[in-house]
N, C-alpha and C positions, 0 to 999 in steps of 0.2 A: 566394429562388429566383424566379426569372421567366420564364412558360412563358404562352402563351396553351391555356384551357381552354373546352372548352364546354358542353355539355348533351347526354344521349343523343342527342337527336334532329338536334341541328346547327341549331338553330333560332335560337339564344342562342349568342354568345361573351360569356363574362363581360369585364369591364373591368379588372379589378383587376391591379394596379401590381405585387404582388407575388402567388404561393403558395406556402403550406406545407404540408408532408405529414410533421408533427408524428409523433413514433414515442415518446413518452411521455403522459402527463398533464401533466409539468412541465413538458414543453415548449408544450405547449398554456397553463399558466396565464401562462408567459412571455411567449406571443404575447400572450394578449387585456392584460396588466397593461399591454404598451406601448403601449395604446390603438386606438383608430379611425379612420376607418370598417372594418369587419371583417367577412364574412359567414362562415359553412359549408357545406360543397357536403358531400352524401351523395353517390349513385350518380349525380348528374345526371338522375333519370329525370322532371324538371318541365320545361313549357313555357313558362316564362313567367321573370320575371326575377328573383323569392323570393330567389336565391342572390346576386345580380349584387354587385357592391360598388364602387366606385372607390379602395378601399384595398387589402388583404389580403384574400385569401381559403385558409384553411383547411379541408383535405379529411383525413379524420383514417382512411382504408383503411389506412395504417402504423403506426395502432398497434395495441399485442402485443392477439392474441387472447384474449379474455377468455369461457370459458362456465363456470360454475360455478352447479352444481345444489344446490339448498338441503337440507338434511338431511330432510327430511321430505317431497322427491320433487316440492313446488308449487310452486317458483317455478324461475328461473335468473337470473342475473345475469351480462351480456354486455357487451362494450364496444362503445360509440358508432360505429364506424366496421364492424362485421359484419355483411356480406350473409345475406339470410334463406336463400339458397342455401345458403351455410356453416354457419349454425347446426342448418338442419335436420337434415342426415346426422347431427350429432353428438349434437342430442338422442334422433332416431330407433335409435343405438346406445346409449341407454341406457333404452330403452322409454319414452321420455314425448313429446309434440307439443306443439303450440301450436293455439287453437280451431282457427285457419283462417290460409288465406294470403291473398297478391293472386293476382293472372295471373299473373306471373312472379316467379321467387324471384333474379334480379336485383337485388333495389335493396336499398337500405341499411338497417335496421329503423329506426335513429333517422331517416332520411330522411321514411321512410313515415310512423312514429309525428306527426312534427311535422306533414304536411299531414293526417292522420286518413285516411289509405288501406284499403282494403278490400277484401275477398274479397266471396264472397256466403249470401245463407241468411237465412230469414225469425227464423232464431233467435240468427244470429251479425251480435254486432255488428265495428265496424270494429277497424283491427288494434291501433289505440290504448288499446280499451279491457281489452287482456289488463297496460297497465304498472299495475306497484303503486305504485315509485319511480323515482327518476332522478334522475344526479348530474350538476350542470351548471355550468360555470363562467361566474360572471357577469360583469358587464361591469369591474369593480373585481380580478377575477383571484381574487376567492373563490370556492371550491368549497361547494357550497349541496347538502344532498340535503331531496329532499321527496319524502314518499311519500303512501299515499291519509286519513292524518288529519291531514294538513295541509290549512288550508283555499281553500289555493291552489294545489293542485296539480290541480282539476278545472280550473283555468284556463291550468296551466301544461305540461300533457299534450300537447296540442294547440296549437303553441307560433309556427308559424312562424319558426324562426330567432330568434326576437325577443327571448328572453328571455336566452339566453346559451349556452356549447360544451356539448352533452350529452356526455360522454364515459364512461357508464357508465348501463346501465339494467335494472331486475328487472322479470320479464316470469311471468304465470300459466303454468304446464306442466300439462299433463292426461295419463294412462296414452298411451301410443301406438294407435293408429285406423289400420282399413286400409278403401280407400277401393275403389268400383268406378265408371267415368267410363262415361259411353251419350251420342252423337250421336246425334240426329234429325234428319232432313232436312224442310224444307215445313212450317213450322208454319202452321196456317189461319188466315187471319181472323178466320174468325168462333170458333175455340178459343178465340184470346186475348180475346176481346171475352165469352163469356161465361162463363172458366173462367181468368182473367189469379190471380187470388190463389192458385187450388188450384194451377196452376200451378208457381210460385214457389214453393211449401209442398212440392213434391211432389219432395223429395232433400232430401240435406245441404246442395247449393250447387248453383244453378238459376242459368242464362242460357240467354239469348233473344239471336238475332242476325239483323241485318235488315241490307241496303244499300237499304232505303227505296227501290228502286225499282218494289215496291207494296206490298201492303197485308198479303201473306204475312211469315211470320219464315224468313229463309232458314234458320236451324237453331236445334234446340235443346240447350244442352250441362247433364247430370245428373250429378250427382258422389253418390254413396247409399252410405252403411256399408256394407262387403265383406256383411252377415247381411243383406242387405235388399236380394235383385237383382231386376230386371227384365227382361222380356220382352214380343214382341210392338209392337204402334204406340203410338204416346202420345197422345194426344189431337187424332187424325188425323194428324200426325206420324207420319215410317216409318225403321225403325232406318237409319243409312247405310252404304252398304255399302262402306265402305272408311274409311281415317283421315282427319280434315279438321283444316284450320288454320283457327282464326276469319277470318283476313283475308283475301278470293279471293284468290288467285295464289299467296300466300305455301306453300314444302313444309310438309307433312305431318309429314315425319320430324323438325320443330321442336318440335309439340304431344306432350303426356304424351301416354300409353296406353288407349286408347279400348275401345270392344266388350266393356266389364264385364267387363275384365282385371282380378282386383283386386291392389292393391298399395298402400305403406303412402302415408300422408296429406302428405305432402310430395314424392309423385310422379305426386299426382290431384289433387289443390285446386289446384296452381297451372294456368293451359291452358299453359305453356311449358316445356321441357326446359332446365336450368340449361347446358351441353352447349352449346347453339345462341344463338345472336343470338334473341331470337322475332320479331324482322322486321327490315326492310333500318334503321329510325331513319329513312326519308325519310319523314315524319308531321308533323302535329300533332297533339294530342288533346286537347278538352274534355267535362268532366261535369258532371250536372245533378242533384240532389236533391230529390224529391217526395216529399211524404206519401204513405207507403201506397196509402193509399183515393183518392190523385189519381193514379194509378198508368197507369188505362185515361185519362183525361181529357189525360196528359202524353203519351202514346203517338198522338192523338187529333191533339192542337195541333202535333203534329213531323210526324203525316203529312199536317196540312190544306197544307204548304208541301214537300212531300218532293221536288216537280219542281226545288226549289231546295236540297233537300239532295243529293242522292243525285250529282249532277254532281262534286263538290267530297269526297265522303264515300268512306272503303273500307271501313266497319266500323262498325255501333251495338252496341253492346250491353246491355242491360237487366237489371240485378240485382236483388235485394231485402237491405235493412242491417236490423236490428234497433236500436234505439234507444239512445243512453246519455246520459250527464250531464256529458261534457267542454264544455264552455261553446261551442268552436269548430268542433267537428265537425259537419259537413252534418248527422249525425243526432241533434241534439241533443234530446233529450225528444219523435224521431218517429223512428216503424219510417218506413222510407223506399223507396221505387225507385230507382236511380238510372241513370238514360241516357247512357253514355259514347258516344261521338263519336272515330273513328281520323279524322282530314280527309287528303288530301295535301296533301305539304308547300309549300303556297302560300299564305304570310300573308296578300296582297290578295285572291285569289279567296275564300278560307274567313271572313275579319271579315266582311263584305256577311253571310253566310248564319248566322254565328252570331249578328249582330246581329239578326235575322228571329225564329232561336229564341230569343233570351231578351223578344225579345215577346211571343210566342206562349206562354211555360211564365209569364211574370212573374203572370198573375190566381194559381196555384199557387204561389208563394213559391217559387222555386224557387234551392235554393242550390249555388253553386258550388262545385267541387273546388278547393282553394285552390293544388294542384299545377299545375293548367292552363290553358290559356287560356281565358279569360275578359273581360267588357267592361261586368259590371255596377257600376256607380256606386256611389263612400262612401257614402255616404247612403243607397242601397236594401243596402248590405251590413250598418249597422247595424239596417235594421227586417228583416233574413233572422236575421241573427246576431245572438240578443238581448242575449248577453254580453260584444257585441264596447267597450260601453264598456267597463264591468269590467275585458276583458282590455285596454285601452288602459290602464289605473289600474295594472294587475300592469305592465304594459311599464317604465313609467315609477317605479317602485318599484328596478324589477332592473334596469333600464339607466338608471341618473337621466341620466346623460354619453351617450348615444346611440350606445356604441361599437358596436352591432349593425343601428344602421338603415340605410334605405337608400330609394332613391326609391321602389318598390314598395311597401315598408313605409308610408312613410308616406303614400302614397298610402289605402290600405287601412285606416291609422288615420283619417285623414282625418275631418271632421263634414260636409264639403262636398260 
């Protein structure tokens, strides 16, 4: 089949000659067995060209829905191509969750899972670290499962497309959680400058949003267990008196339920209603990963140049990840901040300025969302990304024949 496709955002038209929207497993080992070059596209929600191929490209949203809860209530097992939109209702009828989400329950799980995507919360790591296993077709059309006593699957979690079709994955489930969401308007300066960690600690999932055009947070959004409400100002912060969308202009009636409404965890953790677009897609968007405790220092370096962001910027927003052990995750063995970036969609105004910040965060090791735009060099992504040999060693094991790579790819394998 031959259709041109692109990326949520319209940023990227892939290249590929042909696509597939495969509606079994075997139809998928068919496709990868006839060889390369081949990529997989989840929901499209990346800015950059991860997915692009000049072969085939495989998008696997038609095949049969798969959620199946494991007898003793902790795990489920779900197939490769189910938006986190879809799985939640379904677990939430059967009383269990998942720790946490992203913004939006749009995208694909195996999409997100492969870049290490994320919600927030000084205790929740990213969404990656809830898989146990995952079944995935490699580049010889074998189907491979690994799960967490395999010693390659802290490598192979976090995968970039690289490794082979995910088309089947077991994911942690916890009791079902009802959530209550609080706006705050005017975060102060000087709050964040002497009270940035309690901050961040202070809910289940904290952000902070600024359009950098000074030194204030235009708002603060608090997501807090339904038994654990709030009232009164936050940390000079003052509750807002009506509903707001993270991005100026964009309606209100897009965002979950605000005003410590409470309701269950898949209609509070994300900021977007499954329901709506959660914005127009005319964007780009890049993110930035800090240790912790560089947290104010990385807040510090983005506003010493913000005359030069804020022109180009509709949207920052400031999280906190907890730390895990997937080799390629921004938070790899560090609790982390991370600073996303909504820019408008203007490739040559926005490189100039994100070139600027990855100077300004580079003394902070600062690593890349591997979803987005981005302009940091092979060679500083192997001293960010300590395992990023190693996972060059797993690439080359499971794709010996290269049927999965691509210029991006190897750009990013890259020594150079």
């Amino acid at each position: 089949m031959t259709d041109r496709v692109s990326n949520w955002a319209g940023n990227v038209v892939f290249g590929a000659k042909r696509v597939h929207r495969p509606t079994s497993v075997d139809e998928v080992r068919r496709l990868v067995s006839a060889g390369g070059p081949l990529r997989v596209l989840g929901s499209g929600h990346s800015f950059n060209r991860m997915a692009d191929t000049t072969g085939d490209l495989i998008l696997l949203s038609s095949l049969p829905r798969l959620v199946s809860v494991s007898a003793d209530r902790t795990s489920v097992r779900i197939d490769g191509g189910i938006r986190y939109g879809e799985l939640a209702p379904l677990l939430q009828a059967q009383g269990l969750a998942l720790h946490n989400t992203a913004s939006l329950p749009h995208i694909s799980v195996a999409g997100a899972i492969a870049t290490a995507t994320h919600g927030s919360g000084v205790l929740n790591a990213n969404l990656a670290t809830a898989v146990s296993s995952l079944e995935l077709i490699t580049g010889d059309g074998s189907l491979v499962t690994l799960d967490r006593e395999n010693p390659d699957f802290p490598g192979a979690v976090v995968h970039l497309g690289a490794l082979g079709v995910i088309t089947a994955l077991t994911l942690d489930v916890v009791p079902t959680f009802d959530i209550r969401q609080y706006v705050y308007d005017d975060v102060p300066r000087s709050s964040i400058a002497s009270s940035l960690p309690e901050m961040l600690a202070d809910g289940y999932s904290v952000s902070l949003f600024t359009d950098w055009t000074g030194l204030d947070a235009n708002m603060a959004w608090l997501k807090r267990r339904a038994d654990d409400p709030m009232s009164g100002d936050w940390f000079g912060a003052h509750p807002a008196d009506g509903p707001r969308h993270p991005v100026p202009g964009m309606p209100a009636e897009n965002s979950t339920e605000q005003h410590g409404v409470p309701g269950p965890w898949h209609a509070r953790l994300p900021h977007f209603r499954m329901e709506f677009t959660p914005s127009s897609g005319e964007e780009l968007q890049s993110e930035y990963h800090v240790a912790r405790s560089d947290a104010l220092a990385a807040i510090d370096a983005v506003a010493a140049i913000r005359s030069e962001v804020a022109p180009v910027l509709q949207v920052c927003e400031i999280r906190s990840i907890a730390a895990d052990e997937l080799w390629l995750s921004p938070n790899y063995r560090r609790d982390s901040v991370a600073l996303h970036f909504t820019w408008i969609a203007d490739t040559d105004a926005v490189l100039p300025v994100l070139g600027a910040i990855e100077v300004q965060l580079a003394p902070l090791a600062a690593r890349p969302h591997w979803g987005k735009v981005f302009t940091t060099a092979p060679a500083t992504l192997r001293t960010l990304f300590p395992r990023l040999s190693d996972f060059s060693s797993l690439v080359a094991r499971y794709d010996p024949a290269g049927v999965f790579r691509n210029e991006w790819l190897d750009s990013v394998l890259s020594s150079r």
